[in-house]
C-alpha positions as CSV (number, residue, x, y, z in Angstrom):
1,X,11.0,-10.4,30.1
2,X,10.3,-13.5,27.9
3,X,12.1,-13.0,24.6
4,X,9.0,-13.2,21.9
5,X,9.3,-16.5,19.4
6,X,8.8,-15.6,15.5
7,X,6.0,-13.9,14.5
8,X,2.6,-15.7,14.3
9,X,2.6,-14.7,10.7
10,X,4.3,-11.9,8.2
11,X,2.2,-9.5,6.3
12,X,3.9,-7.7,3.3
13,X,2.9,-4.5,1.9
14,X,3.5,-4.7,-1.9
15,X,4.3,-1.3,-3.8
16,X,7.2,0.3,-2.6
17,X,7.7,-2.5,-0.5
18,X,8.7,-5.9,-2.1
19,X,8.2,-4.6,-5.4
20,X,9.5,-1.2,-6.9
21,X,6.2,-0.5,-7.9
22,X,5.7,3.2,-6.0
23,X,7.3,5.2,-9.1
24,X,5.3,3.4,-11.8
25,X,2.4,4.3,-9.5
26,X,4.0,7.9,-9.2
27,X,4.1,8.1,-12.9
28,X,0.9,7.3,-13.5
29,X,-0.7,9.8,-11.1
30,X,1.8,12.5,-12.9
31,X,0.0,11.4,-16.4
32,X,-3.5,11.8,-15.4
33,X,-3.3,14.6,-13.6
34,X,-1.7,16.4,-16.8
35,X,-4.6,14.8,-18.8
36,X,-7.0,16.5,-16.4
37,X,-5.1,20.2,-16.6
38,X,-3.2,19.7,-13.3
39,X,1.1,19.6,-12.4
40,X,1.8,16.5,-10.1
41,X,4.1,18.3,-7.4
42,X,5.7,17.1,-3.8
43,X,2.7,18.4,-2.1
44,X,0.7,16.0,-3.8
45,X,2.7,13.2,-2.9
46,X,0.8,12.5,0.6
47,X,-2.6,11.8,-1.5
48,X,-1.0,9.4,-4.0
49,X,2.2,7.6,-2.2
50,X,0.8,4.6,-0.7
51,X,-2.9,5.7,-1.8
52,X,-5.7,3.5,-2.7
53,X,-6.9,4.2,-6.1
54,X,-9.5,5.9,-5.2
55,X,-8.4,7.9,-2.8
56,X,-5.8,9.4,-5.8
57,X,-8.5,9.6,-8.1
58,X,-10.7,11.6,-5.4
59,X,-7.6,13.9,-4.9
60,X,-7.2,14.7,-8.5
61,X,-10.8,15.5,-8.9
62,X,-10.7,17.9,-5.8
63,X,-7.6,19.9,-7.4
64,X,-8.3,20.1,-10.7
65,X,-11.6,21.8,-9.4
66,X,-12.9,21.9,-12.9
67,X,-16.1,22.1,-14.6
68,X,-17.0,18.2,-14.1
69,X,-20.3,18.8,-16.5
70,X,-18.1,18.6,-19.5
71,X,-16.4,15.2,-18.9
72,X,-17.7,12.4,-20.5
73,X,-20.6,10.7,-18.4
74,X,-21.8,13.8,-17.1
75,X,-25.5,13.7,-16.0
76,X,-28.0,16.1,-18.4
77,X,-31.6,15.9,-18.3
78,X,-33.8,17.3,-15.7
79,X,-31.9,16.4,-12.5
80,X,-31.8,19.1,-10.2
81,X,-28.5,21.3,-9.7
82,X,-26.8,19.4,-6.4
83,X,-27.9,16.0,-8.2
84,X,-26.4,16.8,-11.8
85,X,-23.5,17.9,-9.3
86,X,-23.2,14.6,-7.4
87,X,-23.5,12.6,-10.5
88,X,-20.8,14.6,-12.5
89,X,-18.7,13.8,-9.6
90,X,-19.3,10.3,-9.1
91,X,-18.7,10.2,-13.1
92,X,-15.6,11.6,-12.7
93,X,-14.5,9.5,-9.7
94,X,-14.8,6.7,-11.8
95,X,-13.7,7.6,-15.0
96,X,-10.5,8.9,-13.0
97,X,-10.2,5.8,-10.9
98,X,-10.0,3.7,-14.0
99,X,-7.8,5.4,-16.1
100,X,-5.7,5.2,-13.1
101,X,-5.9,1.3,-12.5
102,X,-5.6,0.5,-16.5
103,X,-2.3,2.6,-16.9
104,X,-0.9,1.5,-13.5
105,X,-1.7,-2.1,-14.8
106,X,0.1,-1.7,-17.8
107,X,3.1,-0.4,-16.4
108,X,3.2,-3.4,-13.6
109,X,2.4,-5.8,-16.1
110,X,5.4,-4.6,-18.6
111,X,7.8,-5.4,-15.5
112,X,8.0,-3.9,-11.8
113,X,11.7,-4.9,-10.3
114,X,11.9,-6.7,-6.8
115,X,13.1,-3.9,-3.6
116,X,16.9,-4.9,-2.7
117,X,16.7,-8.3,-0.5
118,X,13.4,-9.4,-1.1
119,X,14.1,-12.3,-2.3
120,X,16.1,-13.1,-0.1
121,X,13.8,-12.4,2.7
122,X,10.8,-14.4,1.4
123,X,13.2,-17.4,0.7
124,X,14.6,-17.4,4.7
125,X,11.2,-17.5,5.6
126,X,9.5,-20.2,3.5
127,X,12.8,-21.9,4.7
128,X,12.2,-21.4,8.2
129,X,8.4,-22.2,7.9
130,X,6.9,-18.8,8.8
131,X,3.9,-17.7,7.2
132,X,3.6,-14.5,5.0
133,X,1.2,-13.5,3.2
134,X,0.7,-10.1,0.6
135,X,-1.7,-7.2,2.1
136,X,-1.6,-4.7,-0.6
137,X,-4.3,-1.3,-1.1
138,X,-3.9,-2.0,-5.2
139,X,-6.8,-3.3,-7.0
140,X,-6.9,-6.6,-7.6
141,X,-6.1,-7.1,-11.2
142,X,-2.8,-4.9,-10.3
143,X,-2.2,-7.8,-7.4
144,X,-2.2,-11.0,-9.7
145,X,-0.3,-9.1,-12.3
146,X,2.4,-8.6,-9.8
147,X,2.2,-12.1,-8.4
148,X,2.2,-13.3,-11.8
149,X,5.4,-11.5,-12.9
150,X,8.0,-10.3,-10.1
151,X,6.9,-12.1,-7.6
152,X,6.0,-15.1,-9.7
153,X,7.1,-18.7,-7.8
154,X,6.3,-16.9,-3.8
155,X,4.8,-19.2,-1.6
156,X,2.1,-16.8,-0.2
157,X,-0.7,-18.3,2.3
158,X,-3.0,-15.9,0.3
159,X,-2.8,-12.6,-1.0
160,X,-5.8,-9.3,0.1
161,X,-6.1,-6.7,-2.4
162,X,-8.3,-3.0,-1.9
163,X,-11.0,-5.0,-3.5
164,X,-10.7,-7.8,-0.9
165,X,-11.5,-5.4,1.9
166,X,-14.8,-2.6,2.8
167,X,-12.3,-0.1,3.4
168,X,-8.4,-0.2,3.0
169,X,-5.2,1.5,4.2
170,X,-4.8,3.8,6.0
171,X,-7.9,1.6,7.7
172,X,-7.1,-1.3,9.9
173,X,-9.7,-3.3,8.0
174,X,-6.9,-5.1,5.9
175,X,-4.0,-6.2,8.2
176,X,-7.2,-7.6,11.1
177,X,-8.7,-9.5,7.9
178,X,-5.3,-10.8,7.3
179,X,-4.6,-12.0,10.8
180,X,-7.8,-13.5,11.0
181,X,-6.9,-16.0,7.8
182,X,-4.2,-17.0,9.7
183,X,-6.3,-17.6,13.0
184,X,-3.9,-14.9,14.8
185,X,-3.7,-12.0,17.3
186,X,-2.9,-9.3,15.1
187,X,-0.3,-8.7,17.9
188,X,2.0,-11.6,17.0
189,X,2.2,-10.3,13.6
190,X,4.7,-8.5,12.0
191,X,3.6,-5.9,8.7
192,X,5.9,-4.7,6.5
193,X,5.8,-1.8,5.5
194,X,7.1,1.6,3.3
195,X,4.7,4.5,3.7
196,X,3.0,6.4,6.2
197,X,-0.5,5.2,4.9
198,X,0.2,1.8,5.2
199,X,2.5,2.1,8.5
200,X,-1.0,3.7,9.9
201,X,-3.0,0.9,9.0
202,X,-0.9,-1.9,10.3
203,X,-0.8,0.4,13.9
204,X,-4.4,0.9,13.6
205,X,-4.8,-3.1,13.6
206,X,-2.4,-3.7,16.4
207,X,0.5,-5.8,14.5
208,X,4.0,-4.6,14.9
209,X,5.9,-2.8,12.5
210,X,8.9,-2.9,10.2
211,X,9.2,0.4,8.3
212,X,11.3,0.4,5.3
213,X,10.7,3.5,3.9
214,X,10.6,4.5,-0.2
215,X,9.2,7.5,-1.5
216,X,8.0,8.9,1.8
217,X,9.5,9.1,5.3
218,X,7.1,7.7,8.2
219,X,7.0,9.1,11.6
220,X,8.2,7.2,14.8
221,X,6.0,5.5,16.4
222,X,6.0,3.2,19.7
223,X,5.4,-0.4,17.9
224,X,7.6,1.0,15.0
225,X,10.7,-0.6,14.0
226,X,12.8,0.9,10.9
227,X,15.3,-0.4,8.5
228,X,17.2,1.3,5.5
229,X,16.3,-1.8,3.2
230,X,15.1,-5.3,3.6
231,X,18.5,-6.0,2.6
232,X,19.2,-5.8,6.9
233,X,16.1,-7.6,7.4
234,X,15.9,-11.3,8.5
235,X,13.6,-13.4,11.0
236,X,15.9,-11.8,13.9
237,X,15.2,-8.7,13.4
238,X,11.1,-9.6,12.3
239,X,10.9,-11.5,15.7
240,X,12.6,-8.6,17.5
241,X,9.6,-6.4,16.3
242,X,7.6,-8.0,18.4
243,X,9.0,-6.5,21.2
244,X,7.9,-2.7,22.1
245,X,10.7,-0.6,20.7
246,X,12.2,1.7,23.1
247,X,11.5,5.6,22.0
248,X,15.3,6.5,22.2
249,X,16.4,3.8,19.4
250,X,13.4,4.1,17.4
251,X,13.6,6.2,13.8
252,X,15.5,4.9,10.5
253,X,19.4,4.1,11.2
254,X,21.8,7.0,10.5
255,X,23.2,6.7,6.9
């Protein structure tokens, strides 16, 4: 078999990935959810690790389960029963969604520390000439304030927020949009990735995958390649995930 050459282009998750963003994000969830009568637990971890904003938000509305008339931009007047309903939801949604992206915002923008041997990594590959670029599901304004601070001197081709996509992770929506800007077969990428969501929607576009799990752990997976920290990563081991990894090796290293 022809050994693979480097990957057409390398597409970086964000939170959890090159930044340690996932706890801030953690913490915020934990503070609106006790704002809206609710105890952020492990179980709740799969709707808010590697979550979109909205799909948090739509979580915490579903388990607080509360009377949504009495938040603030709740629908009066003489709108039926099911459409005061829909619009106290959809008030709620976005109410929940903001407070959300304004407190995660403020946390990022007070300082969110670079993951163990990112640097590092981004440097070998501007030095090599490989293109990266950032694929993250956080809102935009999150994005630049990340760019702007921890990751402030990268030399990304371009950066795709949730707000840069119709749908984002899990979907495939943002690693094929980010193939496409580089003209490339989402095949001869390699994503980057730390949590199931986003491992998911880099599978679901057909790139292969280098899982380097945080918060959550990620299931094997046939185009699934898994390190303990980018700290082992380099453009070997990103040009060896182009190859199909064989089921018996695949699965995070033994500590």
């Amino acid at each position: 078999m022809k050994a693979p050459t480097a990957p057409a282009a390398v597409l970086f998750d964000m939170d959890g990935t090159l930044v340690d963003t996932e706890v801030l994000w953690w913490e915020t969830a934990r503070e609106v959810a006790a704002g809206l009568g609710h105890r952020l637990t492990d179980a709740d971890a799969p709707e808010v690790v590697g979550r979109a904003v909205a799909d948090t938000a739509a979580h915490l509305i579903e388990v607080t389960s509360g009377d949504l008339s009495t938040l603030p931009g709740a629908a009066t007047g003489r709108a039926t029963a099911p459409e005061r309903a829909a619009a106290d939801r959809a008030a709620a949604l976005e109410r929940t969604a903001a407070e959300l992206t304004d407190s995660f915002f403020r946390k990022v923008d007070a300082g969110a520390p670079l993951r163990p041997g990112a640097a590092e990594l981004l440097a070998s590959l501007e030095a090599a000439g490989v293109p990266f670029a950032l694929v993250s599901a956080s809102p935009r304004s999150v994005v630049d304030a990340v760019v702007a601070g921890a990751l402030a001197g990268v030399d990304f081709a371009f950066t795709l927020s949730a707000d840069d996509t119709v749908r984002t992770k899990p979907h495939p929506d943002p690693y094929r949009a980010a193939a496409e800007r580089f003209a490339a077969d989402p095949a001869a990428c390699v994503a980057v990735e730390d949590s199931p969501d986003g491992t998911a929607s880099a599978d679901a576009a057909g790139c292969a995958v280098l899982v380097v799990p945080s918060l959550l752990p990620v299931a094997p997976g046939r185009a699934r390649t898994f390190a303990r920290s980018l700290e082992e990563v380099d453009l070997g081991v990103l040009t060896d995930c182009l190859r199909r990894p064989n089921p018996e090796i695949q699965g995070p290293k033994p500590a």
